[in-house]
N, C-alpha and C positions, 0 to 999 in steps of 0.2 A: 310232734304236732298232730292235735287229731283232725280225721279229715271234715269233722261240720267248723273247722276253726276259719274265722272270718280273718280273708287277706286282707284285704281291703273293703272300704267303703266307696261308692261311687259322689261323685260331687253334687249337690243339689237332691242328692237321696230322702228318702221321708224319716231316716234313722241319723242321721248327719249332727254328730254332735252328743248322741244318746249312746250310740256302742262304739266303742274301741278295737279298732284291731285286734288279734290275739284271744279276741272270746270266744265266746259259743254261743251257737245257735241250739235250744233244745226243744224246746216246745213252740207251736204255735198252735192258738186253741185249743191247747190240752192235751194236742197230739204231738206225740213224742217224732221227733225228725230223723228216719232213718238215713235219707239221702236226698238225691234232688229231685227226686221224684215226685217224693213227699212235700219238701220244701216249695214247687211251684205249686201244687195242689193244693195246700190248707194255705199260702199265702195267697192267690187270686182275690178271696175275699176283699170288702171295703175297710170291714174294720177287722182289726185283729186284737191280740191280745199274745206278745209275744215273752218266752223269757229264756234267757240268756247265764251261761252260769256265773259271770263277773255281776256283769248290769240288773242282774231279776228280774222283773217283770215290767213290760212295757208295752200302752196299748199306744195303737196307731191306726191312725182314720187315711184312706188313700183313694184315689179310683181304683175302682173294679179292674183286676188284673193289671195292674202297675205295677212294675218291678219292684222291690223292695231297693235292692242297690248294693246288695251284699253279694262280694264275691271273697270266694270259697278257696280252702288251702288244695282242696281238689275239687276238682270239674264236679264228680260224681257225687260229693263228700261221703266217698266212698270207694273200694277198691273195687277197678273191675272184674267181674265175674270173668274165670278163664272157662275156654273151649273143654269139653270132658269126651270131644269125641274124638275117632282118630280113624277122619274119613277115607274111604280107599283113594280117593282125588284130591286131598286139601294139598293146594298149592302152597302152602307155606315148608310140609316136609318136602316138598320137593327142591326147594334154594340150598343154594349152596353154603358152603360154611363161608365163616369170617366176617357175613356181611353185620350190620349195625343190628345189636341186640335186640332193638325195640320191633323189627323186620320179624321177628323167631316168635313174638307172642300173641298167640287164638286168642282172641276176646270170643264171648257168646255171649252178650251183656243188652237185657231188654231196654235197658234206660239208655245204651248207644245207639239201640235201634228206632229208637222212640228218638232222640236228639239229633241225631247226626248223622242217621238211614243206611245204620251197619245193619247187615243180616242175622238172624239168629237162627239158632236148629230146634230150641225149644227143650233140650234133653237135660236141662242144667236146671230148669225151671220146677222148683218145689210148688207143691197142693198149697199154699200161703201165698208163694209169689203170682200163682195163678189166680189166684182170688185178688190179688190187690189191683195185680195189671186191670183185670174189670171191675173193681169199684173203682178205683181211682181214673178209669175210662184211659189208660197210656194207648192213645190211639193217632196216626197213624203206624203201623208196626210189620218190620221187612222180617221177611219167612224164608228161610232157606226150605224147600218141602222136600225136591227131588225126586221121591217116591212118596205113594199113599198105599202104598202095601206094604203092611208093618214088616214083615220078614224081613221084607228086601232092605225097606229101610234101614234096619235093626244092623245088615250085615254090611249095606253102605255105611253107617256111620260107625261102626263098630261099638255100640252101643245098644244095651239093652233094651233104655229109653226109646232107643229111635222108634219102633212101633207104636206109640201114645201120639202121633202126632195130628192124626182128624178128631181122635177127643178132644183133643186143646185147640184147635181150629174152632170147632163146633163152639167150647167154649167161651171163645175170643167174639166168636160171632154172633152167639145170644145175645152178646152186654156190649153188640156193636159197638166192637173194635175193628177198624176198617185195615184190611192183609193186603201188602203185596211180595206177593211170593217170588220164587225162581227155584228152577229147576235147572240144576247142572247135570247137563247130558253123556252119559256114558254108555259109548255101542257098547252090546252085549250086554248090559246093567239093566237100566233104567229107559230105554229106550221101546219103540214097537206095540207092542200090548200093553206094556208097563206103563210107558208114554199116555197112552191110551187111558188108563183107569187113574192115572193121577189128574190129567186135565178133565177125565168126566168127575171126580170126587170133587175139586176145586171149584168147577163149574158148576156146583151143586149149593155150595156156598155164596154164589154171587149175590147181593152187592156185597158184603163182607171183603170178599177175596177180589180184589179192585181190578189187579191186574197180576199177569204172572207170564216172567223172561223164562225163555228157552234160550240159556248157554252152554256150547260145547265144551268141555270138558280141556284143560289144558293141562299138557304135560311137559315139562322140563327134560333137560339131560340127566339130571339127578336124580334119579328114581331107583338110584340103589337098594333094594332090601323091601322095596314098596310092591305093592299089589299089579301086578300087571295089567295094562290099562291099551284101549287100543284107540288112537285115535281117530279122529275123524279125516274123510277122505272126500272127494268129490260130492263120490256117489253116495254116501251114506248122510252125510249132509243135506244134500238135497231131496232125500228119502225122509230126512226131518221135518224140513222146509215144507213140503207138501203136504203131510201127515197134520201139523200144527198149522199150517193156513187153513185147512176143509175145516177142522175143527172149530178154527177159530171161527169162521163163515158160520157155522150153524149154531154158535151163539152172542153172534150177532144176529141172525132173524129169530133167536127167542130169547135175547136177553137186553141185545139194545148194544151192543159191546161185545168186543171179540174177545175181550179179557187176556188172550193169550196172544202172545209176539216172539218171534224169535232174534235173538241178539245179530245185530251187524254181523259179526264177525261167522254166522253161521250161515249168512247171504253169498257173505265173500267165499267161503269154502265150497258155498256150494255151485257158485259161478252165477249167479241170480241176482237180476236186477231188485234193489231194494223196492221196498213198497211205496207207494204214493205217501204224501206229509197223512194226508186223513187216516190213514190205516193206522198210524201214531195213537189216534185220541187223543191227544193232547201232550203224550211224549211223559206219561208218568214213570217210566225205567232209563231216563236217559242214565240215570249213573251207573247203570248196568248195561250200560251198553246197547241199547236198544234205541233204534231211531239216530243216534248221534250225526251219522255222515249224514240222511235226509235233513233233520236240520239244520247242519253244517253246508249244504246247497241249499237251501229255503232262505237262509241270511245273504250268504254271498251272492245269489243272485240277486236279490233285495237293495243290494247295498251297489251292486253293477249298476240298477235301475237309479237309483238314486243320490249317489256320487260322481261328482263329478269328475274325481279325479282317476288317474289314472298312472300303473306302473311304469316308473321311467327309468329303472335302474337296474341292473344286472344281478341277478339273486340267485338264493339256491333253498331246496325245501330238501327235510331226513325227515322221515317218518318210518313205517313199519311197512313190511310185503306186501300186505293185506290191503291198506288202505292208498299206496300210493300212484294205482291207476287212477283210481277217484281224485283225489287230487291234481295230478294230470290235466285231468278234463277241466276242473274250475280255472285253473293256474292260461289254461289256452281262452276258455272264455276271456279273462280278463286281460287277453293280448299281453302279458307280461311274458318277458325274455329270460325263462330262470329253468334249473335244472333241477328234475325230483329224484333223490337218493331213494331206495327202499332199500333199507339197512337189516340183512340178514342176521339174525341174534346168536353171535355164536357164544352170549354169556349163560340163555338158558336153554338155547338148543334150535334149533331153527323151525322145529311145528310151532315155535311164539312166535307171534309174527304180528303181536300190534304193537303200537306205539308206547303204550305206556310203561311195558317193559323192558325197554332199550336201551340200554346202560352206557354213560361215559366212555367207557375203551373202546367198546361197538362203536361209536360213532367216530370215535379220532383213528381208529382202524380201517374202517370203510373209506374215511373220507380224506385223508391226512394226502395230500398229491393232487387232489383233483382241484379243477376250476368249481369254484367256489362264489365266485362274483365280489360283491360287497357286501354282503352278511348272509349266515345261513339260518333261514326259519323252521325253528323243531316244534313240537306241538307241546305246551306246557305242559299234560300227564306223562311227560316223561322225570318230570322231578318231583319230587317230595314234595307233599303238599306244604306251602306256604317258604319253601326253603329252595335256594339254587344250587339245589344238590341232585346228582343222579342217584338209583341205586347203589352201583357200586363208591358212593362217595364223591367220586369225582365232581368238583365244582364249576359252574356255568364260567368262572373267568378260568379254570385250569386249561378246559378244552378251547376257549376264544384264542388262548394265546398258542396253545401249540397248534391250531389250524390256521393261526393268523386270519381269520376276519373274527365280527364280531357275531356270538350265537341268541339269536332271539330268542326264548319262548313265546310263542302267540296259545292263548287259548282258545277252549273250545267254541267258536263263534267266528262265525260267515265275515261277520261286516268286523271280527277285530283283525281277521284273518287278511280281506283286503287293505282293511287301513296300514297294517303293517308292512303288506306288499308297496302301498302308495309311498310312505312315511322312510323309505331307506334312505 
């Protein structure tokens, strides 16, 4: 099956009745369909003029930007673009074997980063695809940067490309395509001076370059054969922290925006009170980890203020090292009688230490004897997105039964956080 082949049709569609499952989509307006890039691009129009290789040719009158209603044998109707670097810190060779296949495969793919706010490194990216990404405007679009000093780049990412990465920045940014970047932090790498010349080049690019996380650099037990890597500590930490706030401060009095944040989990290491909600902006990195826990106290308390209810049953919270002081603290506001696990990782080595890499065994390991109450609440990025599954496989009823209570996920949010606590 090829990937422009239509699964299906949506009901009440403007094609409904005109194509059949099993065709093709090949042109619209004479442009030939490479993927969905394309396909939401010249379909926006009102009118079209589509053709198909069963059905021919078919024009169609719709509102402006109305879905057509064809959905695709793949997402992309196309295969994803893989990873072609092989960073000194990608967290993927560092997992262990035997876990689930699809866990082992690098995307670097502009059309995920444009859909569904995966990162890209830019190195995969041909003189063609770079022209198309600015005509066809694929904007907003997540930048892995790290470095803006080609060399360095070049030897972080093991890649020759990596050095092209402010030409194509520069480029993105003429044909106002709006970045948000991140920079994965490695002492001795990319940090200090380094640090320094990539957040002055990025900051040079602003409004283009929106915002840009500073995360610390994570290492596993599994770093057999890989690049020696050191991590972060206290003090080095907080030598970050400080270095990217002054920074950040002096573009916000000449730019309007701090543009640069550093990830929760580089607050936590450094022992540092996170920043006020305002310092967020508006919380444009929460999926990098950036802001999460302020948010996650800006709902809960919201939801104290404005609920009436109140925890009456005996519980228990697992989460990760990192975050379960913080938690602590909300769990005593809200006068609830429950106990917080902070679940040491001993599946990828214990400098992991957030939640979302906490695997099934770690938690019926840790927890399997202890008072537990009437159900235990985990934070949902500890499972596979959309699935009650942990990393290592293990399923949300495998561990309820051999813990004997029942294991909630609550996600990320204040007010789901205490409903949950109410609701036992």
């Amino acid at each position: 099956m090829r990937f422009n082949t239509i699964a299906s049709l949506d009901e009440g569609c403007p094609l409904e009745g005109l194509v059949e499952p099993g065709d093709e989509l090949l042109y619209v307006n004479h442009h030939e369909i490479h993927d969905v890039l394309d396909y939401m691009f010249y379909t926006y129009e009102e009118e079209l003029l589509l053709e198909f290789r069963r059905a021919g040719e078919i024009s169609v009158e719709k509102d402006e930007g109305e879905d057509l209603g064809l959905n695709f044998a793949e997402y992309l109707m196309d295969q994803p673009t893989h990873c072609a670097n092989k960073c000194v810190f990608c967290f993927v060779d560092q997992l262990p074997p035997g876990l689930r296949s699809t866990l082992y495969f690098k995307d670097d793919d502009a059309r995920l980063s444009f859909l569904t706010g995966n990162y890209i490194t830019c190195t995969n990216l041909s003189p063609r695809e770079i022209q198309r990404i600015c005509e066809l405007k694929v904007s907003p679009l997540n930048i892995s940067v790290h470095a803006t000093d080609g060399e360095l780049r070049r030897r972080m990412l093991q890649n020759p490309r990596g050095g092209e990465i402010m030409d194509i920045l520069r480029r993105f940014a003429g044909a106002g395509i709006v970045m948000d970047c991140q920079v994965v932090l490695c002492p001795g790498w990319n940090d200090g001076a380094q640090l320094q010349k990539t957040m002055e080049d990025l900051a040079s690019l602003h409004p283009a370059v929106n915002s840009v996380s500073i995360v610390p650099v994570g290492l596993t037990c599994h770093r057999q054969g890989l690049t020696p890597l050191t991590p972060f500590d206290r003090e080095s930490a907080a030598a970050a922290v400080e270095q990217v706030e002054e920074f950040a401060l002096l573009c916000l009095r000449k730019h309007g925006s701090r543009i640069f944040c550093c990830s929760d989990e580089l607050y936590l290491k450094a022992g540092r009170p996170l920043p006020p909600e305002e310092y967020y902006e508006g919380y444009p990195q929460l999926e990098n980890g950036v802001g999460l826990l302020r948010l996650l106290e800006s709902e809960f308390d919201w939801a104290l203020e404005n609920c009436p209810e109140r925890p009456g049953r005996r519980f228990s919270v697992a989460t990760g090292v990192s975050a379960a002081p913080f938690l602590e603290k909300l769990i005593e506001r809200a006068g609830a009688e429950a106990a917080v696990y902070p679940i040491p990782n001993d599946f990828f080595g214990h400098s992991v230490d957030v939640a979302g890499l906490i695997v099934g065994r770690d938690l019926l390991h840790r927890l399997q004897g202890k008072d537990l109450g009437e159900a235990l609440l985990i934070p949902q990025v500890m499972l596979r997105h959309g699935e009650g599954v942990f990393l290592d496989d293990m399923t949300l009823e495998e561990l309820s039964a051999a813990l004997g209570v029942p294991v909630i996920p609550v996600e990320n949010d204040g007010e789901a956080l205490l409903r949950a606590m109410c609701q036992l």
